[in-house]
N, C-alpha and C positions, 0 to 999 in steps of 0.2 A: 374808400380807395377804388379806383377806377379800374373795371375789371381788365384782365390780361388775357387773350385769346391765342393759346399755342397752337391750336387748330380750328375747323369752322364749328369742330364736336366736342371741343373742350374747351371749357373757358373758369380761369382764376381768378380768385379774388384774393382777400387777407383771409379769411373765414372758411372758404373751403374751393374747392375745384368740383366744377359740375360738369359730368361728363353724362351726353347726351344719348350715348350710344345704349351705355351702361344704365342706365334711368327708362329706358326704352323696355327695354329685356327685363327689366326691376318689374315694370307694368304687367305684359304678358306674362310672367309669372304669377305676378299678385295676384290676377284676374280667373289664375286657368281654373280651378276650382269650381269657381261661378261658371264655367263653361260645358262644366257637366261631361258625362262618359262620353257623348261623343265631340268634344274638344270643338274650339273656337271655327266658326265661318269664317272666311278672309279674303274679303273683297276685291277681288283683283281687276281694276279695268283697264291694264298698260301700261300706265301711265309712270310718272316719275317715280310717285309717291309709292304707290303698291309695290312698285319692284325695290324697295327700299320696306316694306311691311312685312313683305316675303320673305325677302333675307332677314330681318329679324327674329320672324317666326322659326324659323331654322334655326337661327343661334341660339334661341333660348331653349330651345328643345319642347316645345308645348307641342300639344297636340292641336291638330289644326288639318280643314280640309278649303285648299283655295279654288274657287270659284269663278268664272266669267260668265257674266249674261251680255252675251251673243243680244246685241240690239237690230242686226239686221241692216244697217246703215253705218255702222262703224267704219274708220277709213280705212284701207284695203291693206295698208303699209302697218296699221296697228293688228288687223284680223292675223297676217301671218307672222308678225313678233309673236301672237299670244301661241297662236300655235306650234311654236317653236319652244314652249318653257313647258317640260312635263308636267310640272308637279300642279296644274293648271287643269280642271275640268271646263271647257265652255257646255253652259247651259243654253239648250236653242231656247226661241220663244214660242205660245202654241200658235203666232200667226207671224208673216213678215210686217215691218213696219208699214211698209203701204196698203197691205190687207186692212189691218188695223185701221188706216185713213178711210178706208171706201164705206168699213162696217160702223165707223163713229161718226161719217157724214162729213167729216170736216178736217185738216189739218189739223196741227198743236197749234197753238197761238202762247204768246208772250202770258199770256194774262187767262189763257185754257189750254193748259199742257195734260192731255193725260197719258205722253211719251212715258215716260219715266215707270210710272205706277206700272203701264204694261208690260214693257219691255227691262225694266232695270231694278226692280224695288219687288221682284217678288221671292227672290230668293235668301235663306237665311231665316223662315223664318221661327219665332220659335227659340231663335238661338243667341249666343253671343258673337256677335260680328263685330270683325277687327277690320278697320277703317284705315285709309290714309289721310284724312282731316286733316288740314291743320290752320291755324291762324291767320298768317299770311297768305292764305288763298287769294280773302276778298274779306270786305267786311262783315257780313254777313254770317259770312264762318268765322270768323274774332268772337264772337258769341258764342259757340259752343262751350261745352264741357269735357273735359277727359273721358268720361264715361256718360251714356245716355240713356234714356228707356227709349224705346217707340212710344212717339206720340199716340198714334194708331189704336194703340191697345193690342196690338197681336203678339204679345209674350219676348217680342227680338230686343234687344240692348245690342247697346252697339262701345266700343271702347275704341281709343284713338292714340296708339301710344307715341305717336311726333309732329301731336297736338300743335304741342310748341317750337315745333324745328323751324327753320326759315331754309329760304332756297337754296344757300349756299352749302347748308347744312346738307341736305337732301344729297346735293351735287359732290358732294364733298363724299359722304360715302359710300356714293354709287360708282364715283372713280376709285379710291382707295382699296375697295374689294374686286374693281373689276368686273362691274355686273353689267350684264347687257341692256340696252334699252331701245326703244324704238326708234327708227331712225326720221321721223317728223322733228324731233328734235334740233337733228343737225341739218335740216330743213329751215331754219329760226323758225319753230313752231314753239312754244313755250305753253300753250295747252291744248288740247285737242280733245275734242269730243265726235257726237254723232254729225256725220254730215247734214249739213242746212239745220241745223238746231236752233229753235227760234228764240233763245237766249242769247245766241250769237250774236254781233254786230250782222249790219246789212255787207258791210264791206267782205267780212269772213264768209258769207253764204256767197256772194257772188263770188268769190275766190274758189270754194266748192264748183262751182258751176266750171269754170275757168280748168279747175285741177283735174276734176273727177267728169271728163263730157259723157263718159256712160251711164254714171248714175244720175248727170242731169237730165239725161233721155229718156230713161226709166222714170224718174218723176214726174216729168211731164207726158208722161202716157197714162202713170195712173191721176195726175190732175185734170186730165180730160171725159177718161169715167169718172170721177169726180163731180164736175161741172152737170155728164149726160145726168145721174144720179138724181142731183139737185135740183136739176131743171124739170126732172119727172116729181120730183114730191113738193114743183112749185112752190120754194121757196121765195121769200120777198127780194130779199139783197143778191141775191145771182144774178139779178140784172146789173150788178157794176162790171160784172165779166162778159162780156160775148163769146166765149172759149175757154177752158182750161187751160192753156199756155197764158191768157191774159191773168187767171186767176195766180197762177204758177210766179209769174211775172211780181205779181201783186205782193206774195207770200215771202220771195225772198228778199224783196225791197223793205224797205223802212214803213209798214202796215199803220203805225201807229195811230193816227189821225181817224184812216175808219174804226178802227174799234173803239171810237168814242160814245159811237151810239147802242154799246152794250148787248144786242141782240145780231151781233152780224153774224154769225152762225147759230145756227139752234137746229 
């Protein structure tokens, strides 16, 4: 029998009615235990998903301490939603994003990101973190599982309790409760991360460029100590640049093609 859908969070069959919300809350209950005295991390980065994580963690009444890691580059429209929601610690980082660039020699690249590890993946650890994952991200994330270990080895697990939700779903009860969210959304923004993230399309980093003209200013001031940098610990490939703004240039376009010879930074 072809299921029936009374809402985007509940849906019937002959056999039973499975309701999403309630299956959610089922999890973070089932889990709190394994989370130990002092109760679940809960990753918060803004975004759709966490303020839909949040509110659930409330509803089930688990213990739980939510989290922001402050990346330093975050859009400026998302920096002060977060700090508009109490129940929200932002964590700084011990350097800004572009510090981090001058002291690692090099930008992130597609293919050598070490953004994240710094700025995003340090906190939590040790503990059970409650995720907003789910399926329909991207393919990539279709792979996961409900519940995770750290690859790493550093003690964190991670549980993902609307693994399985789809967009509608999300959206569906973020209006029905009335919960605030960022306003890049009603932007047609449909995801948003750190500005000029080089997971991004080239079209989205120049859009950065275009939206945000003070933090492209600032990136191209630290791409030019940058470049000085480089050029003092005569490096081979800094000769495709004549300038930091050409490198800058370089970094938010479509790079692909040079990093085929695998040592273009080092």
């Amino acid at each position: 029998m072809q299921a029936v859908i009374s809402s985007p969070l509940i849906v019937k069959n002959l056999f039973e009615t499975r309701d999403y919300v309630a299956d959610a809350i089922a999890r973070l209950r089932g889990f709190e235990e394994m989370a130990g005295p002092d109760g679940y991390w809960l990753a918060y980065s803004g975004g759709k998903d966490s303020v839909v994580i949040l509110e659930l963690a409330k509803m089930a009444g688990v213990k739980f301490e939510a989290h922001h890691s402050l990346t330093t580059i975050d859009p400026p429209e998302l920096v002060r939603f977060i700090r508009e929601i109490p129940d929200v610690k932002i964590d700084r980082p011990e350097m800004h994003f572009l510090q981090w660039m001058l002291k690692k020699g090099f930008p992130p690249l597609r293919h050598q990101r070490w953004c994240c590890e710094k700025l995003k993946e340090g906190g939590g650890k040790g503990r059970l973190i409650i995720t907003g994952v789910r399926w329909a991200e991207s393919v990539r994330r279709s792979k996961r599982r409900e519940f995770e270990v750290c690859y790493r080895g550093n003690g964190s697990r991670f549980l993902h309790p609307i693994i399985d939700w789809s967009n509608a779903q999300v959206w569906d009860f973020i209006r029905s409760r009335r919960l605030p969210y960022c306003c890049l959304y009603d932007q047609g923004r449909s995801r948003f991360g750190c500005l000029f993230c080089p997971m991004a399309k080239p079209t989205e980093r120049k859009m950065n460029c275009v939206q945000y003209p003070k933090y492209e200013s600032l990136f191209r001031h630290y791409f030019r100590n940058l470049h000085d940098i480089r050029r003092e610990r005569k490096l081979e490939n800094d000769i495709r640049w004549s300038n930091g703004d050409e490198m800058f240039d370089w970094w938010i376009n479509d790079w692909k093609p040079l990093a085929d010879d695998g040592g273009l930074f080092t």
